[in-house]
Structures are given as C-alpha cells and as structure tokens.
ZALOKE-860373 format. One record per residue: residue number from 1; residue in three letters; chain; x, y, z of N, C-alpha, C in turn. Coordinates in pm, whole numbers, plus 50000, padded with zeros to 5 digits. Example, Ala and Ser with C-alpha at 12.3 -4.5 7.8 and 13.67 -1.06 7.14 Angstrom:
<nodes>
{nr = 1; rest = ALA; kette = A; n.x = 51319; n.y = 49431; n.z = 50780; ca.x = 51230; ca.y = 49550; ca.z = 50780; c.x = 51320; c.y = 49670; c.z = 50780}
{nr = 2; rest = SER; kette = A; n.x = 51285; n.y = 49775; n.z = 50708; ca.x = 51367; ca.y = 49894; ca.z = 50714; c.x = 51290; c.y = 50003; c.z = 50787}
</nodes>
This chain:
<nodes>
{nr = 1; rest = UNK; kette = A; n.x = 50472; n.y = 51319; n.z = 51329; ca.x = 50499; ca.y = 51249; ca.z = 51205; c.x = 50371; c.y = 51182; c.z = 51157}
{nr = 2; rest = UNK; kette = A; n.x = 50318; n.y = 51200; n.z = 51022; ca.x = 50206; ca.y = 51095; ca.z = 50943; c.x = 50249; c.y = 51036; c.z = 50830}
{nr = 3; rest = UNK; kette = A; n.x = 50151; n.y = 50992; n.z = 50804; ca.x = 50197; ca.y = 50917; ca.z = 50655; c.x = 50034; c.y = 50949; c.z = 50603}
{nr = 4; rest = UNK; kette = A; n.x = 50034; n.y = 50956; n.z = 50457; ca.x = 49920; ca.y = 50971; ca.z = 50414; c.x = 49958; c.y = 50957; c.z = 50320}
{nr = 5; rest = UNK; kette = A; n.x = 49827; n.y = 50814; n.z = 50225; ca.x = 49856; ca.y = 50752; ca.z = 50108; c.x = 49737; c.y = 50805; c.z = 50028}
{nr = 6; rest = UNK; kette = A; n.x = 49761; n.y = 50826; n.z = 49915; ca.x = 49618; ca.y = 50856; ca.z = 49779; c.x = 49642; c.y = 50688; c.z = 49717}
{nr = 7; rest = UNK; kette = A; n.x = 49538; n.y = 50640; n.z = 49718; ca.x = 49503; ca.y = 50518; ca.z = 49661; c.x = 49410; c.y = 50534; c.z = 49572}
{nr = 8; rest = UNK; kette = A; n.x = 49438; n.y = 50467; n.z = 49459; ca.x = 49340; ca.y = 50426; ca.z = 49326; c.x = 49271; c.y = 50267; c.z = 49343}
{nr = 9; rest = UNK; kette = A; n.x = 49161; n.y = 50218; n.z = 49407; ca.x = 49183; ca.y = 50115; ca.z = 49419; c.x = 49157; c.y = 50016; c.z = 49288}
{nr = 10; rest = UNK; kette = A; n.x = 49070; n.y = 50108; n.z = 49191; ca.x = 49080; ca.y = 50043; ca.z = 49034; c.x = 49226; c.y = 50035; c.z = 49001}
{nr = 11; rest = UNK; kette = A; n.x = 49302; n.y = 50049; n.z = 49080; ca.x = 49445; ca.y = 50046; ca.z = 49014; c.x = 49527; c.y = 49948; c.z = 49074}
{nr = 12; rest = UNK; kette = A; n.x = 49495; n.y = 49866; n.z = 49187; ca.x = 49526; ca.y = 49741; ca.z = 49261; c.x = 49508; c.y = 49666; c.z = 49186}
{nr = 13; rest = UNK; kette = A; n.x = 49589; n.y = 49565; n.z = 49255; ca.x = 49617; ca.y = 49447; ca.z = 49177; c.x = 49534; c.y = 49338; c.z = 49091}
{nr = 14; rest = UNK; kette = A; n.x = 49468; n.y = 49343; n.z = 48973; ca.x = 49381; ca.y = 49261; ca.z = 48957; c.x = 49356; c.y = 49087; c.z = 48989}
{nr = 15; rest = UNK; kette = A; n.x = 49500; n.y = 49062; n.z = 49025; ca.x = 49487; ca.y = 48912; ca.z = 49092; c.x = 49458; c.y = 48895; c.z = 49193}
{nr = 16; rest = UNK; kette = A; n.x = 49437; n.y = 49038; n.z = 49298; ca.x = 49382; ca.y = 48973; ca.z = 49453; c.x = 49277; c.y = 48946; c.z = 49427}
{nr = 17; rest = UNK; kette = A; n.x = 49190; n.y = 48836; n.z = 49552; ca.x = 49037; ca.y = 48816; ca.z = 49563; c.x = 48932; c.y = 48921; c.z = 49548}
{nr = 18; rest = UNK; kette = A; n.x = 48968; n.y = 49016; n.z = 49599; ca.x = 48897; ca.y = 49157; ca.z = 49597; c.x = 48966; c.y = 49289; c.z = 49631}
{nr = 19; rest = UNK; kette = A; n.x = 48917; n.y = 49391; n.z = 49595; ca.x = 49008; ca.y = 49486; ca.z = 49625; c.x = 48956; c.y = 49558; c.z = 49746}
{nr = 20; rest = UNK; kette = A; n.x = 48891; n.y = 49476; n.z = 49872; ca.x = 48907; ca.y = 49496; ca.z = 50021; c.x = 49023; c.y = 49418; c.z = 50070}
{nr = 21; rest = UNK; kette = A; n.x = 49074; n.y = 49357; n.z = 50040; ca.x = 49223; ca.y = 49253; ca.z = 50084; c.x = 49311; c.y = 49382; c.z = 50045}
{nr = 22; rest = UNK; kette = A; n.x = 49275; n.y = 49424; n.z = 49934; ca.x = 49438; ca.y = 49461; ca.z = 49947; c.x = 49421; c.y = 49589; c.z = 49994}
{nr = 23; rest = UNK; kette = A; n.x = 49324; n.y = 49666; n.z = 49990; ca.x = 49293; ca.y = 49774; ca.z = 50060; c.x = 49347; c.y = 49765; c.z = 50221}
{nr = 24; rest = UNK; kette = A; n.x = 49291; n.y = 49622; n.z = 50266; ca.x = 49356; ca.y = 49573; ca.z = 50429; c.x = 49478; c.y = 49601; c.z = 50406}
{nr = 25; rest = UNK; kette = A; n.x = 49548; n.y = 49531; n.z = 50326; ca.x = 49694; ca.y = 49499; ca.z = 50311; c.x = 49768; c.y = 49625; c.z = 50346}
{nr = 26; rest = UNK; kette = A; n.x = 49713; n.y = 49733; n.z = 50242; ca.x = 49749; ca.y = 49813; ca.z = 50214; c.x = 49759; c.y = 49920; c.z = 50378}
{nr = 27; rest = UNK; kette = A; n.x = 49658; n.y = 49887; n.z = 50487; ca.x = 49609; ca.y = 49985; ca.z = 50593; c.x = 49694; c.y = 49885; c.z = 50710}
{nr = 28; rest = UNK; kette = A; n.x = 49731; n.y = 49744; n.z = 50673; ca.x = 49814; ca.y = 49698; ca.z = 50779; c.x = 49969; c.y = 49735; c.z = 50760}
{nr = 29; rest = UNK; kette = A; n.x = 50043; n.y = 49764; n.z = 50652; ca.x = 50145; ca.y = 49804; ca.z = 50553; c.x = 50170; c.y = 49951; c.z = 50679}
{nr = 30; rest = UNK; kette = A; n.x = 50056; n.y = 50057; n.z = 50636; ca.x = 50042; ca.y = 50167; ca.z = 50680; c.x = 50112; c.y = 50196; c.z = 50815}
{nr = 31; rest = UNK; kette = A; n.x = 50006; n.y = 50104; n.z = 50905; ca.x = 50004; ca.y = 50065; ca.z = 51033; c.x = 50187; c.y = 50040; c.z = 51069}
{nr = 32; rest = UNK; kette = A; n.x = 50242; n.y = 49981; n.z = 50985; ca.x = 50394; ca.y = 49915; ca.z = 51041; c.x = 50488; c.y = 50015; c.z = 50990}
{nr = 33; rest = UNK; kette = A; n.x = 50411; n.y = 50134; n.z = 50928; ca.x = 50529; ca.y = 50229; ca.z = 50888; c.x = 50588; c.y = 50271; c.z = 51059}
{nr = 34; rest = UNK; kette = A; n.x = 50521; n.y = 50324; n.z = 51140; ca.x = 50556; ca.y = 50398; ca.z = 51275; c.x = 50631; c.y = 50268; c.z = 51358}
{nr = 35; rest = UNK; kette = A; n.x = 50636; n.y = 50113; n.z = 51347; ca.x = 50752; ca.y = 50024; ca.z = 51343; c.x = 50832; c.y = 50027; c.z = 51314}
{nr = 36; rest = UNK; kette = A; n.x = 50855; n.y = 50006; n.z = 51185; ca.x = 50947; ca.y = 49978; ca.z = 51064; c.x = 50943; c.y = 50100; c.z = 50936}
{nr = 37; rest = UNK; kette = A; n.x = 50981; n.y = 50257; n.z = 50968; ca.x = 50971; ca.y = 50286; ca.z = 50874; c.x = 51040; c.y = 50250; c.z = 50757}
{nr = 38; rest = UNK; kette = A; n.x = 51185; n.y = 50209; n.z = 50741; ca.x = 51219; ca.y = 50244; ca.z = 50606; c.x = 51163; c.y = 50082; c.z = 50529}
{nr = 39; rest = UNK; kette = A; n.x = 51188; n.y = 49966; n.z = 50590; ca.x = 51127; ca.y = 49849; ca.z = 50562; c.x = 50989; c.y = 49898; c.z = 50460}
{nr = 40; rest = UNK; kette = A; n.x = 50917; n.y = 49978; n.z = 50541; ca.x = 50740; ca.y = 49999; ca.z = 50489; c.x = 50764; c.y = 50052; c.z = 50388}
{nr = 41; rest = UNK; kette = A; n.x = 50855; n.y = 50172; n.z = 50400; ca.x = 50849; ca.y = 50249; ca.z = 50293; c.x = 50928; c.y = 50195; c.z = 50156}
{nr = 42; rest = UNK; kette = A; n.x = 50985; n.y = 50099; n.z = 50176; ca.x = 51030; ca.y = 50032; ca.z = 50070; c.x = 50951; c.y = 49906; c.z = 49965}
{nr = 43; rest = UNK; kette = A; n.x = 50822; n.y = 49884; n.z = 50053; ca.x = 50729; ca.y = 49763; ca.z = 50039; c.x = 50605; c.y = 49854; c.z = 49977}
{nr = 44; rest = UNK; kette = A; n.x = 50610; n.y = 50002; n.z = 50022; ca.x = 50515; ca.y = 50079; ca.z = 49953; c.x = 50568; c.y = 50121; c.z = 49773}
{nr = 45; rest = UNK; kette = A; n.x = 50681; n.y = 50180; n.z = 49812; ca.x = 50735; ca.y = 50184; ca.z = 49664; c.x = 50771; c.y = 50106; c.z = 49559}
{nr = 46; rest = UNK; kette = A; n.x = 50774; n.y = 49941; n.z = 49637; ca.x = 50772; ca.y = 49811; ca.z = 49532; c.x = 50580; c.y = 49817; c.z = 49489}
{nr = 47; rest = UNK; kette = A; n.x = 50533; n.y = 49845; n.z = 49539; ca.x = 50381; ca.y = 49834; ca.z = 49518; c.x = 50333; c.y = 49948; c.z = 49442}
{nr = 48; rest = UNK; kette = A; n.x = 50397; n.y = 50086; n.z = 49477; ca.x = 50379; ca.y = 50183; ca.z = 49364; c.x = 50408; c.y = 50181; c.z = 49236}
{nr = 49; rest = UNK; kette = A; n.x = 50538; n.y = 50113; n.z = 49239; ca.x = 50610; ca.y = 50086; ca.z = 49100; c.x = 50537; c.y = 49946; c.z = 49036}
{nr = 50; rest = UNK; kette = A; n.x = 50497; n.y = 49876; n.z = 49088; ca.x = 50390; ca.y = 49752; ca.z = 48969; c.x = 50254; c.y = 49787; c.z = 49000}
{nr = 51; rest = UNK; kette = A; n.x = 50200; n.y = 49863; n.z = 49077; ca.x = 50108; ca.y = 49906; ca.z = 49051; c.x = 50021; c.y = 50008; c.z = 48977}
{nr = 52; rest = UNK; kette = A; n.x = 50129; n.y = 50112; n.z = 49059; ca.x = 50048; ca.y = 50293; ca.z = 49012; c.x = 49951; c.y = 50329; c.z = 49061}
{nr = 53; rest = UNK; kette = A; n.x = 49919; n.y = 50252; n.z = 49249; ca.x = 49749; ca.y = 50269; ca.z = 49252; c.x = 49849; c.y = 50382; c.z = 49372}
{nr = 54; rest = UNK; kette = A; n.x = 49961; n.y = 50356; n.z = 49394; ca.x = 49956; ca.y = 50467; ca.z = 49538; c.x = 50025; c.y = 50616; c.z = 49468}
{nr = 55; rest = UNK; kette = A; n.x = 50048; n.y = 50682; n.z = 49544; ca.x = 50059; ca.y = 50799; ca.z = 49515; c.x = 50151; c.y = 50889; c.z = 49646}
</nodes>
C-alpha cells in the first residue's frame, strides 16, 4: 500500500508562516495515513477542498 500526493505549493495556504510548515504539515499528515487511514484521508480532502494545492 502507498499514498502519493501532487502538491502545488503556490497553492497552500497563504496565511501559514511559510510554505515549509505546511509542506511539514503536509509530510507529517502523510506519515499518519499508515496509522489512521481514513481520519488522514479525510484531513487531506478538507485541505484539498480549501485549498486545491493537493491532487
């Protein structure tokens, strides 16, 4: 099993500090799918849907 995300990071959130935070965010998120998949996968698709940076 993988997971593999396409990220836009011009497409992150313009209110984080930088877009290495959320890039982290985004690779610790990743990380807890093989934990918690459906949890992750539900925290990815709230972030796809106000974002548009994942894919």
């Amino acid at each position: 099993e993988a997971l593999t995300m396409y990220m836009a990071k011009n497409k992150l959130d313009r209110k984080m500090v930088n877009a290495t935070q959320g890039v982290e965010a985004l690779h610790q998120l990743a990380s807890s799918y093989f934990i918690d998949r459906d949890g992750t996968m539900r925290k990815l698709h709230e972030i796809q849907i106000s974002s548009n940076a994942i894919k």
